[in-house]
C-alpha positions as CSV (number, residue, x, y, z in Angstrom):
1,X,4.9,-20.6,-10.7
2,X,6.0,-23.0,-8.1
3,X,7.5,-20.4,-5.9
4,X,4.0,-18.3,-6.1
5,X,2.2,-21.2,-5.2
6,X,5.0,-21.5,-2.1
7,X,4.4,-17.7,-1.5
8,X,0.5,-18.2,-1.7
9,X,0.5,-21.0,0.9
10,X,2.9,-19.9,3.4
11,X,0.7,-16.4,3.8
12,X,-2.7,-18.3,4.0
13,X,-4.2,-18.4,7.7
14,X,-4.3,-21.9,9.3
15,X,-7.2,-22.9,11.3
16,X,-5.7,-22.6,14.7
17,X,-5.0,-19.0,13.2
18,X,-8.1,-18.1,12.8
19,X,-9.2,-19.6,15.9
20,X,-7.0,-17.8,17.9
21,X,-8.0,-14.2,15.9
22,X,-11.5,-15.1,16.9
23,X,-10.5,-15.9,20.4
24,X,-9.3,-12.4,21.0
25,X,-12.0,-10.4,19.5
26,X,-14.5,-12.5,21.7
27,X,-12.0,-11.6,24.7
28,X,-12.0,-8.2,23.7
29,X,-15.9,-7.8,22.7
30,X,-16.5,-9.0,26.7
31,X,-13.9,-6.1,28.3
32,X,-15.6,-3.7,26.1
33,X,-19.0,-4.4,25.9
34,X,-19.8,-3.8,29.8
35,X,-17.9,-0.4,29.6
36,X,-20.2,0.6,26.0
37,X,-23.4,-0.3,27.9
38,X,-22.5,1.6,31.2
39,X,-21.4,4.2,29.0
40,X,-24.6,4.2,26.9
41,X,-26.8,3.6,30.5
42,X,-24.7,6.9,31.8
43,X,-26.0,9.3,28.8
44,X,-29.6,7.9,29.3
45,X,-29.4,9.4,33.0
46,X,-28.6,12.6,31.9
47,X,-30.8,12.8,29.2
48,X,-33.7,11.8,31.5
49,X,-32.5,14.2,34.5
50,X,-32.3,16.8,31.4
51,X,-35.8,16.3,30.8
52,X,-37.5,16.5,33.9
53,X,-35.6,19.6,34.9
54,X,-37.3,20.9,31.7
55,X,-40.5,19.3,33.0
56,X,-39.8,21.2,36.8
57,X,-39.0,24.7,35.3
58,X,-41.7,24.5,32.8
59,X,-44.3,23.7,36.0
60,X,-42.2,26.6,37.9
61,X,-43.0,29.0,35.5
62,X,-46.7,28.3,35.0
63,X,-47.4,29.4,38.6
64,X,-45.1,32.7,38.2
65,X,-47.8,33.4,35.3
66,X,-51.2,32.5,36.9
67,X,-50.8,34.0,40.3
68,X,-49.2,31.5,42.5
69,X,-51.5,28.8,41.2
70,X,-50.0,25.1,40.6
71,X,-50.9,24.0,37.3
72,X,-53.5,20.8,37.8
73,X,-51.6,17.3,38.2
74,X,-54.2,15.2,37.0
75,X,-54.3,13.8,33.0
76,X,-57.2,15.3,31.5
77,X,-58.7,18.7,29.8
78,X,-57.0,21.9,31.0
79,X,-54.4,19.8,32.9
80,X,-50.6,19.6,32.8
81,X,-50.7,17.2,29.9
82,X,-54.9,15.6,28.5
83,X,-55.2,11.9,29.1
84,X,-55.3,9.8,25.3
85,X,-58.7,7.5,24.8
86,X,-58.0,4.4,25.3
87,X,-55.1,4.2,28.3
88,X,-53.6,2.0,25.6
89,X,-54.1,4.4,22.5
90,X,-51.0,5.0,19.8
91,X,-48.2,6.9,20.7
92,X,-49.6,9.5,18.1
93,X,-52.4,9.8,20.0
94,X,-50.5,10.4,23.4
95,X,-48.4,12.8,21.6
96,X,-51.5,14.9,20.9
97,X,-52.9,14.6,24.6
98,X,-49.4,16.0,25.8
99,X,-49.4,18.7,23.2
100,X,-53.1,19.6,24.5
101,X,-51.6,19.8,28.1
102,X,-51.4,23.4,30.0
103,X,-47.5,23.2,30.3
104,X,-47.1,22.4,26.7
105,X,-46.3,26.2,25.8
106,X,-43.5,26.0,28.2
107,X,-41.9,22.9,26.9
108,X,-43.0,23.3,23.3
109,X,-41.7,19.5,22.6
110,X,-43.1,16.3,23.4
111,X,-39.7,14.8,23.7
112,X,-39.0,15.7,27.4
113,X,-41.9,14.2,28.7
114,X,-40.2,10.5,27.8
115,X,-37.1,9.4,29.3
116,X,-34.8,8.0,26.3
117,X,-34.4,4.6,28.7
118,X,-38.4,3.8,28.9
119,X,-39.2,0.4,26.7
120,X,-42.8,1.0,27.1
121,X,-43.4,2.4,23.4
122,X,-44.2,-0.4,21.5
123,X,-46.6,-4.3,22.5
124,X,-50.0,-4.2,23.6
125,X,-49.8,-1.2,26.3
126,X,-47.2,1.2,24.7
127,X,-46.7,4.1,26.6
128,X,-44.8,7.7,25.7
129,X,-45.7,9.4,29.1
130,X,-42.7,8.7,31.4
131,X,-43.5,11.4,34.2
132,X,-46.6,11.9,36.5
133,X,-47.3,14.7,38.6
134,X,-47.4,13.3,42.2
135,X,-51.1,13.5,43.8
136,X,-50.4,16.5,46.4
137,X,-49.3,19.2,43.7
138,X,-52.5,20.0,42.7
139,X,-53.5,16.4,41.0
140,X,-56.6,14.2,41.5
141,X,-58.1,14.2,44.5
142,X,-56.7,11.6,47.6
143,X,-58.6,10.9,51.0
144,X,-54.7,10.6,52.7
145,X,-53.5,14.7,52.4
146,X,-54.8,17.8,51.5
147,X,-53.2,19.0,48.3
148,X,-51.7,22.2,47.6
149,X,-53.0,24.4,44.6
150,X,-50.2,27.5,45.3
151,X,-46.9,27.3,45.4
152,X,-47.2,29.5,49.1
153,X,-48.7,26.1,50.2
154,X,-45.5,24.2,49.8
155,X,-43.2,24.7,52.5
156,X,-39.5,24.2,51.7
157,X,-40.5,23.6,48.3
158,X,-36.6,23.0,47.2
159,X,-37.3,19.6,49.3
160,X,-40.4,18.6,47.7
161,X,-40.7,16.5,44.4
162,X,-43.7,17.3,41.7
163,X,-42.5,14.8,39.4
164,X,-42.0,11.1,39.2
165,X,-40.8,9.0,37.1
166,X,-43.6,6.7,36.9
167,X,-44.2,2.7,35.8
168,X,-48.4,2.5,35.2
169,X,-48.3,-1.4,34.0
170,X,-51.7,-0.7,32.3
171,X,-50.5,1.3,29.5
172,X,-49.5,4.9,29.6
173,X,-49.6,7.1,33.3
174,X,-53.0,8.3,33.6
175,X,-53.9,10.7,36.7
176,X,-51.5,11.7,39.5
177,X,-48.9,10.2,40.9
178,X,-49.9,8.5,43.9
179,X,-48.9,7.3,48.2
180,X,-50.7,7.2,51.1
181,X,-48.7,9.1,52.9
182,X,-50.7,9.4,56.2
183,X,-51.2,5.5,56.1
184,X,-47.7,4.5,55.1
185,X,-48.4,2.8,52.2
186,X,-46.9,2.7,48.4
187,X,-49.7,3.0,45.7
188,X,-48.5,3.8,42.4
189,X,-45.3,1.8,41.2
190,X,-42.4,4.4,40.2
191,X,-40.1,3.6,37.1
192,X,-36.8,1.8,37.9
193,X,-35.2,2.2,34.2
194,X,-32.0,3.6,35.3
195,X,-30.4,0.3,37.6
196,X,-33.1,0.6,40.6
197,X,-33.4,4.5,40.0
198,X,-36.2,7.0,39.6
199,X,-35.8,10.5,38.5
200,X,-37.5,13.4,40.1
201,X,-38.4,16.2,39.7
202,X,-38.3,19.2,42.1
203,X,-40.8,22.2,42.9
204,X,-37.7,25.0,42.6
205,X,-36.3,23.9,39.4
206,X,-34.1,21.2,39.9
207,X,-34.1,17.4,39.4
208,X,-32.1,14.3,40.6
209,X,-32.0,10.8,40.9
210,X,-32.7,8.4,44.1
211,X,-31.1,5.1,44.7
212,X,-33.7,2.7,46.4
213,X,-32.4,1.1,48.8
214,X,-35.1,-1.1,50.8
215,X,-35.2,-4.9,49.2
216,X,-38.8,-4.9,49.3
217,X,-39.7,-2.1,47.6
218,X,-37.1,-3.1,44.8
219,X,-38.7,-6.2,44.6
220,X,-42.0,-4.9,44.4
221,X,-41.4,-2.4,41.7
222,X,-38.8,-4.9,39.5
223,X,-42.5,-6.8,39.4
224,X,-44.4,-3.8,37.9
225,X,-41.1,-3.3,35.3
226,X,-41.1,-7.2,34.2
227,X,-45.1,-7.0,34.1
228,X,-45.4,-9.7,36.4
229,X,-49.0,-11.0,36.8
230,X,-51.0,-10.5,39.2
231,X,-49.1,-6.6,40.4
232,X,-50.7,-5.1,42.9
233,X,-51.1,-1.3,42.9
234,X,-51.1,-1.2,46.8
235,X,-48.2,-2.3,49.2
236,X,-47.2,-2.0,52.8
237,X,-43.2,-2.5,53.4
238,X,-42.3,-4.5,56.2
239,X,-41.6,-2.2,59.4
240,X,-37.4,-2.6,59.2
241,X,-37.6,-1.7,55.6
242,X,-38.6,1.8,55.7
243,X,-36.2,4.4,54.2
244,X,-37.4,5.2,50.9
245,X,-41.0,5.5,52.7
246,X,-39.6,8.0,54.8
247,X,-38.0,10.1,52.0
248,X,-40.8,9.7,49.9
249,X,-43.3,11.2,52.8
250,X,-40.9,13.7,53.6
251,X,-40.9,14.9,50.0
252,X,-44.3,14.7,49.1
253,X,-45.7,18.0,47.5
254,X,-49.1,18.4,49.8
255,X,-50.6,21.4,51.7
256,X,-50.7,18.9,54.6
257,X,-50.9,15.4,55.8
258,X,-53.2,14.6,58.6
């Protein structure tokens, strides 16, 4: 009995033991933890990029089965996807607006219309809708371009978004997508959930990311993703911060800018 007790005590952990054990899963938990969340931030991107290329080739097709005409941008009857009633209505409800939407027969799932990395589904102004049409593909109606309604109107249309990954801070995206291109001037904030990225999508089919890279536009749209108070839906970059502006115009989808 005395040598079990012996046995018993010498394989019993001391505290410094324990201590030390803890020690190296904390140290090991910290290495790994930054490679599981880039990891789990990497399949989110291609999820989302998945989706919106489903979103562009659903949109493509449309116009090969109506006669060249762009399915309408804005959110509301006989539109890409129907706008829900309230802005702020459940996600059930948006489900059904989406399902009521002209491209719905070409997606035939609600799922690609959300990017998997968009935290907007649940508090007081949950949102489902991830993606907007911008403006000048045949959405609402903008004093700064003149949209296009066929595809013939786009020129280089490999070069010119239709979707946008879009951040409406009032709930879920309701109308177009929107810039004042002619006036130089950001409108509508864009989404930033992929580490100051926005996923588009293209009017041929295809769909990538862009990196922003001016400061000011980060900032501004880091203020619509946080829900800072007092956002403002209108903003004019400082004249030596203009390179996403420039890609932006270059891209956008209209018939013609003044």
């Amino acid at each position: 009995m005395y040598r079990w007790r012996l046995y018993m005590r010498t394989k019993a952990f001391t505290l410094i033991e324990l201590l030390v054990v803890i020690a190296i899963i904390a140290v090991l938990m910290a290495i790994l933890m930054p490679s599981l969340r880039l990891a789990r931030d990497q399949a989110r991107r291609v999820h989302c990029i998945s989706n919106v290329k489903t979103l562009a080739l659903a949109w493509y097709m449309y116009k090969d089965d109506n006669s060249d005409k762009l399915v309408p941008g804005n959110t509301n009857p006989n539109n890409w996807v129907d706008r829900p009633s309230p802005q702020q209505a459940p996600i059930e409800e948006q489900h059904d607006a989406i399902r009521r939407g002209k491209l719905f027969p070409y997606t035939k799932t609600v799922d690609v219309y959300h990017c998997p990395a968009d935290r907007r589904q649940s508090g007081l102004n949950a949102a489902f809708l991830t993606f907007s049409v911008a403006g000048g593909a045949n959405g609402e109606d903008w004093g700064e371009y003149t949209k296009a309604r066929l595809y013939g109107d786009l020129k280089r249309p490999s070069t010119k978004y239709v979707f946008v990954e879009e951040m409406d801070t009032r709930g879920t995206n309701i109308g177009s997508w929107q810039m004042n291109p002619r006036s130089r001037r950001w409108v509508d904030p864009m989404a930033m959930w992929h580490n100051k990225r926005t996923t588009l999508g293209f009017a041929d089919g295809h769909a990538e990311m862009r990196q922003w890279k001016d400061q000011s536009l980060i900032e501004w749209l880091e203020k619509a993703l946080h829900g800072e108070p007092g956002f403002q839906f209108d903003m004019t970059p400082p004249g030596d911060e203009v390179e996403d502006l420039e890609y932006m115009i270059e891209g956008f989808p209209a018939k013609s800018i003044p």
